[in-house]
Structures are given as C-alpha cells and as structure tokens.
N, C-alpha and C positions, 0 to 999 in steps of 0.2 A: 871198886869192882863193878858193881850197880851202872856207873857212868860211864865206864869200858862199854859194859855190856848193852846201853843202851846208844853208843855210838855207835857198835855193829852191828845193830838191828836197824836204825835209820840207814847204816851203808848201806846194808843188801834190796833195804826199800827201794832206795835212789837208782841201786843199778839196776832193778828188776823192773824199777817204777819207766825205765827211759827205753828198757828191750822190750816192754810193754806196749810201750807206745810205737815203735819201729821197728818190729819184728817181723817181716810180711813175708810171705811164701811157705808156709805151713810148717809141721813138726819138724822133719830133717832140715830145712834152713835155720830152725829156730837151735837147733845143736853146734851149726856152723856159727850162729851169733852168739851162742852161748860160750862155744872154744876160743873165739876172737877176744872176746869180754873177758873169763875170766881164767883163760890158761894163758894167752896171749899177752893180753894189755894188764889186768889186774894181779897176773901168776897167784891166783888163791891156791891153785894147784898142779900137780903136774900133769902132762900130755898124756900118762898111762894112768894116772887115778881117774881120769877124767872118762877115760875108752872103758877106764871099768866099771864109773856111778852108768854108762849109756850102754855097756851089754846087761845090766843087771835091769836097768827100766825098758829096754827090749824084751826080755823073757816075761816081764810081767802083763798083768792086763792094763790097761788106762792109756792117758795122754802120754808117750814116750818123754816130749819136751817138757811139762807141767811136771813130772815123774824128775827128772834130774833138775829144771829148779827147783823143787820143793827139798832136794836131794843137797845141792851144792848150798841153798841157806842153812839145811840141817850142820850142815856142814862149817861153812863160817860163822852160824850163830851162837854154835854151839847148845846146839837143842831145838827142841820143838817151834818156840817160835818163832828163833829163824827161817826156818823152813817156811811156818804159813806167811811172815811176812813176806817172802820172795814171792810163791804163790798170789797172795794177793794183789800186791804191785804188777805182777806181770798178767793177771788174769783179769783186772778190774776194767782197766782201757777200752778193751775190747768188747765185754760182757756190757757197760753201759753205752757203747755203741750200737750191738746189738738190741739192748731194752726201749733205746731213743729210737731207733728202725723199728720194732713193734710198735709202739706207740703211735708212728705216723710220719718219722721222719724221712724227707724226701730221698729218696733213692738216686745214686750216682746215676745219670744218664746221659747221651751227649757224647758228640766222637771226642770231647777233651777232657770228661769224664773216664772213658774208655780207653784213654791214650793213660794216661796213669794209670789205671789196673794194669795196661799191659807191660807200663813199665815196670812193677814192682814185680810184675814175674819175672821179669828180666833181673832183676836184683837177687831173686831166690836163687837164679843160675849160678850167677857172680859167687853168691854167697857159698851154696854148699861145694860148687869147684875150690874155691878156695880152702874147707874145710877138709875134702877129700886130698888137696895137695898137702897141706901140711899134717893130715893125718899119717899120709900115705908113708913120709919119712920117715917120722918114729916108730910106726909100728908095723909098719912089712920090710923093717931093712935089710931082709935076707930071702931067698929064693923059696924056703919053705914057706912062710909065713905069706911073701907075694904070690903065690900058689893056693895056700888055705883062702885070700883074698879074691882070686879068680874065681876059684869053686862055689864062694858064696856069692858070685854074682850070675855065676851060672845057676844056682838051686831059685834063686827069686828070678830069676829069669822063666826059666820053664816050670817050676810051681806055683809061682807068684801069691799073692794074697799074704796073709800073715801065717799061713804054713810054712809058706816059702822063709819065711823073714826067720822064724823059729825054729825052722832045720838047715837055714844054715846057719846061725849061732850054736845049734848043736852037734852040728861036725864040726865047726870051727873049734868047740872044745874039745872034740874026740879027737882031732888032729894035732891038738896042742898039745896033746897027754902022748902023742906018738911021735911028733917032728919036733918041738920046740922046748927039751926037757934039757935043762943047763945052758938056754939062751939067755944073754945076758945077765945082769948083777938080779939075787935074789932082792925081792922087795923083804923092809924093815920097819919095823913100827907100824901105825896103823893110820886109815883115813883121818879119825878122828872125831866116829860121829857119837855123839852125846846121846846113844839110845838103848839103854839096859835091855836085857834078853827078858827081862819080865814085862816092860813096856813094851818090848817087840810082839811076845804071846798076848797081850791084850788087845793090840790091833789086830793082830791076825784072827783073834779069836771074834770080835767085834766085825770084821769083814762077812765072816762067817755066818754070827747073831742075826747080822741086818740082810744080808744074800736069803736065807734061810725063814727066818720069821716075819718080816715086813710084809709077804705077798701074804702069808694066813690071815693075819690081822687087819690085813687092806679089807680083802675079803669079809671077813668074819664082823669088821665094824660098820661098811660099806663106806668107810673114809674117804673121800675125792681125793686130798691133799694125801695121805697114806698111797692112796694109790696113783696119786703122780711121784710119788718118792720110790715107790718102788720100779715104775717103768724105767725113770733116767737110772737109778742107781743098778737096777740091774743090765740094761742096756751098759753102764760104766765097767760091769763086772767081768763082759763079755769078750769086750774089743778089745783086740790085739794088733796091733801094727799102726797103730797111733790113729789122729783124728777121723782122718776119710772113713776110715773102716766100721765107724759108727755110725752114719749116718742111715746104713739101710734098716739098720737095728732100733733107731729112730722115728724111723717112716713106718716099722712095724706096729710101732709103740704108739704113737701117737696121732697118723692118720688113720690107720685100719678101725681102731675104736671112732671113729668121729669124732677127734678131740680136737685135729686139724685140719684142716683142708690140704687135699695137694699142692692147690698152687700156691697158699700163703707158706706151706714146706719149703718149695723149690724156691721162693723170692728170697724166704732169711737163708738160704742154704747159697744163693747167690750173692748177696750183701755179706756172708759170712769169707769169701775169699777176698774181700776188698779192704777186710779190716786185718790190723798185725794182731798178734798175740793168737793164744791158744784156739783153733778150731772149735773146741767144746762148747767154746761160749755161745754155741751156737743154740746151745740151750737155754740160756737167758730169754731168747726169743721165743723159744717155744714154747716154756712156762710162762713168757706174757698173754700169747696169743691163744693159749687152749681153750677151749671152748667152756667148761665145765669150770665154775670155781674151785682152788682158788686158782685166778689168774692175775694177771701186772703184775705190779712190784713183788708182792707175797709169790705168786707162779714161778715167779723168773729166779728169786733167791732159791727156791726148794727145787726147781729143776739143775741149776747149775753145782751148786751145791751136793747133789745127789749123782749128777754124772761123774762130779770129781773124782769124790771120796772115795770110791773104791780104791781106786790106783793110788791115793794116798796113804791107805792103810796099809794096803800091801806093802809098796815099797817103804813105808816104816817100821812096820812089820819083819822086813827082812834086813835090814842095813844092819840089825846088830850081828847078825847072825851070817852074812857076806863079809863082814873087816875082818872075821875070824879066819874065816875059811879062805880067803882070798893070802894069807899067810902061807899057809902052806904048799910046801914044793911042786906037789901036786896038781895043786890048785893053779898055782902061778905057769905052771905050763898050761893048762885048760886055759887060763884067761889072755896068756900070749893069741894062743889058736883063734880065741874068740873078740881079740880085741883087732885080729887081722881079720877077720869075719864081719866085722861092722863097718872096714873099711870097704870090704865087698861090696857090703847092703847100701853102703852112704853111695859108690860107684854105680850100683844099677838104680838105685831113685835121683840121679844127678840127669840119667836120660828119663828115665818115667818111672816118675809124671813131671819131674819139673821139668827137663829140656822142651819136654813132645807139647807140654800147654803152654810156651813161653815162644820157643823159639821156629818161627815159619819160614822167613827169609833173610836172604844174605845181611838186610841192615838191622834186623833182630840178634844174630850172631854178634856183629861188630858192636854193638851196644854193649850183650852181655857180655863182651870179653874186655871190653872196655871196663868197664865195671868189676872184671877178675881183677886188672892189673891196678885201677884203682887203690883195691882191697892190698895185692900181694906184694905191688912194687912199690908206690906213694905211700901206702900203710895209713891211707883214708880210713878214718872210723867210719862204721856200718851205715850211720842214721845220716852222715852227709853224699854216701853212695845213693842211701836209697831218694833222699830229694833228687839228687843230679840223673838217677833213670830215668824217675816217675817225672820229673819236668821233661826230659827228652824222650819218654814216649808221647805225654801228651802234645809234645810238639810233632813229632812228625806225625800222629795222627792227624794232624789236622794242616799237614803241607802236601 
C-alpha cells in the first residue's frame, strides 16, 4: 500500500513537474493545460468533475490554477500530500526562475528574445481556444445552458474585474437552480477527496488565525520577517480573479513602504510574463529583492510561501464540505448553471487579455490558429506546440 502510495505521489510530481516547466500564458491557459493533461490524455477525471474543482477555485480567493492543482493531486493522491506535491512541482520552475532573475540574472532582451515571448502568447491563444472548444460541448450542450454561457460573458464583459468574474458564477448558479433542473444523469458517488470536515474546519479556521492575528503581532513585535508574511499573505487573502489581480495589492504592499523600488517592481513584473507556471511566483522576487531583511533566499521562501497559502487553506478547507453538497439535486442544478458560466468566463479571457496582448496582425492570427489545430486535430501535446510557436515567433521576429 505504502509503494502504491508512493508511486502516485512521484506521478502527480512528474506531471506537475513538466506543466511546471511549459505552462505559459497565465492562470486560464494554465486550466486549458491542465484539462488537456488530465481529463484529456491522463482521464484522472471527468469533463464535469473537473468544471466543478474550477467553479469552486473561481469563487475562492488565491491563484485560480495553483487552487485546482493543488485540488486535482488532493485528489489523485489521495490526501494532503498529493495536493502539495502537485503544487510544488508545478510552482517550483518558475519561482527559481524568478529568485535567479533577483539575483542578477540576465534579462531576455533582443528582437529573438522578444520573438519568443510573443510566441508563447500565441500559444496561450491556441491553448485556452482549445479549452473553450472542448469545454464548450460537454457543458453548454443545450440552449439554456449556452445562454447562462452568453450572459456570463456578457457580466465580465461590462463589470469586468473579479466582480464581474464572481457574479457571473453567481447567476450561472441562480440560473442553474431555475433552467437546468433534471438536465442530464444525476451525479453519483463522490470526487473522492481525502479531506475529513474536521481537517477542513482547521484550515479554515487557521486562514482565519493567520488573516487576523499576524498584523498585531508584526506590529506589537516590530518583526520585519512577520511583517513581510503578513503583507504577501494578506495581499494572498485578497485577490480574486487569479494572478493579475494581485499585482496592484502588491505594489501597495511592497513599494508604498519603501521596501521596493518601482522600477525593480515593474522589471520582475515583466520577467514574470516570460516565465510558465504560476504568476505568484512573482513573489519569490520580491521577497529577494526587498529592501529590509530578511531578504534572498530566506525573503523569497516567506514571500511565496505566504502569497500562496491562503488560497490553499481555503480551498482545503472547503473540498470536504463541496463533495457533499455538490450531491445534491439541488446543487447539481446550480453547478450545471455554473459550470456553463465558466465556459462564459474562459470565452471572454480568450479575447481579453490573452487575444488583445498576443494577437496584432494577420500572421499573429495564422500562427495561433495554427497552434489551435495543432492542439485539436494532430492532438500535439502542449509542451511540443509551445516549442514550434515560440521558435516561430522568434523567427519572424527577426525576418
């Protein structure tokens, strides 16, 4: 049992460890690599478990994509630390990319430099179109449902920000409880995730502990290190609508004190879209680089570290207490509404931000559709699309 258990915990390493490494175009590409990987190629789960671990790390605060892998190894691992090996594997790549870039390392420059970032935006297209088509069939295959999915690209459309993102998942459930009740086969049995309702109350209640008591104590001890734990972790506590959305909460935290400089902000904030894996790692850089100790290696561990964790308590915190509820009649209509509601959200982030910063001209288009059909008709794995952009944009950048 032991040998089982310790060959699925090296799987989920390996698959995390390689979406780690090739995951480029931010949080929602990072859902499209993630459906491709393991509802697609590895079937760990199906097409509606998967739309429901991603409306439940929607609702939450934190990293949306870190949030459902830390969610899918809880999940294959059967416990706890499946979940942090996925995390780590897929959060590590990038975060000592980010730490070697504080440090000193040389910055991508140079139109063949530049020709490869823009292809890898071009790959983010590819990706999440692909993720939205095959989303799109399972879970809006009826008029009500492709309707809840219009309206939810309509509310992030003219709400925008992470209101927008959070009221329409929450009409997508009100509408699921009113259009979508005896659509399709009841769900049976359960996700499967290894997280007792008392382990669930002790995260939640520990999100709480640390949101709550950490800034007194910063304070009351004059800790430096306390109080860089508390800036990222509560900056982590905040953000809703995945990476981007942290960055101004960030720039609150960290330049406004004079702990950073703006322009050394804006450089890892820019080195930070060129690496794959999780945006947050963007903090690894900024606990290198703060002013005040501690800073390097000890800054970079306690900043990332502390941005994470909220959004991981939470969402472990709740997964016992969602397998339950997601049972019910009820419920399985709300999360019909809501799982055509994320097709929405994934349809309007397909044009912005990833279309509108990827795609300018006619041979930017042919690339990334090149790169769709790639993905949808050859059924290229991800990490050989993403070489064949990022070489062809840095080729045409430089013809």
């Amino acid at each position: 049992m032991a040998e089982k258990s310790a060959r699925s915990i090296a799987e989920i390493f390996a698959a995390f460890l390689k979406l780690g490494l090739t995951s480029f175009g931010g949080p929602i590409a990072h859902l499209g690599y993630f459906r491709a990987e393991f509802v697609e190629r590895r079937k760990w789960l199906s097409e509606s478990s998967y739309a429901d671990i991603v409306a439940l790390c929607q609702f939450l605060p934190g990293p949306a994509s870190s949030q459902v892998g830390f969610t899918l190894g809880i999940l294959r691992g059967n416990g706890l630390i499946g979940g942090l090996a996925a995390w780590f594997a897929f959060t590590m790549p990038s975060a000592l990319i980010m730490f070697a870039f504080a440090l000193g390392a040389t910055a991508l420059t140079g139109p063949f430099a530049e020709g490869i970032l823009h292809g890898l935006k071009l790959v983010a297209v590819a990706v999440v179109a692909q993720a939205i088509w095959g989303m799109a069939n399972s879970l809006t295959p009826d008029r009500a449902r492709a309707a809840i999915a219009l309206a939810a690209v309509a509310i992030v459309v003219f709400v925008g920000g992470s209101f927008g993102q959070i009221g329409a998942i929450a009409l997508g459930a009100v509408a699921g409880l009113w259009l979508c009740r005896g659509d399709g086969p009841a769900l049976t049995g359960q996700l499967g995730f290894s997280v007792s309702r008392q382990h669930g109350v002790i995260a939640l209640a520990l999100f709480a502990v640390l949101f709550l008591v950490t800034p007194l104590v910063a304070v009351r001890t004059g800790s430096q290190g306390l109080a860089l734990f508390d800036a990222f972790y509560r900056s982590g506590s905040l953000v809703f609508g995945g990476g981007h959305v942290v960055l101004p909460l960030l720039q609150a935290e960290v330049v406004t004190p004079g702990w950073v400089s703006n322009a050394d902000f804006l450089a890892g904030y820019g080195m930070a879209q060129a690496v794959p894996g999780p945006l947050f790692t963007f903090a690894a850089y900024l606990g290198a680089v703060t002013g005040p100790a501690p800073n390097g290696l000890a800054g970079a561990v306690i900043a990332l570290i502390a941005l994470s964790l909220p959004g991981l308590l939470l969402v472990y915190g709740m997964l016992p207490f969602w397998d339950a509820l997601r049972l019910r009649p009820m419920a399985q209509a709300a999360m019909r509404g809501t799982n055509a509601a994320v097709v929405g959200i994934l349809g309007a982030a397909l044009y912005n931000p990833v279309w509108t910063s990827a795609v300018f001209t006619p041979r930017d288009f042919a690339v990334a559709l090149a790169g769709f059909l790639l993905l949808t008709v050859w059924k290229l794995a991800p990490w050989i699309v993403v070489v064949l952009l990022g070489t062809t944009g840095a080729i045409l950048r430089l013809i």
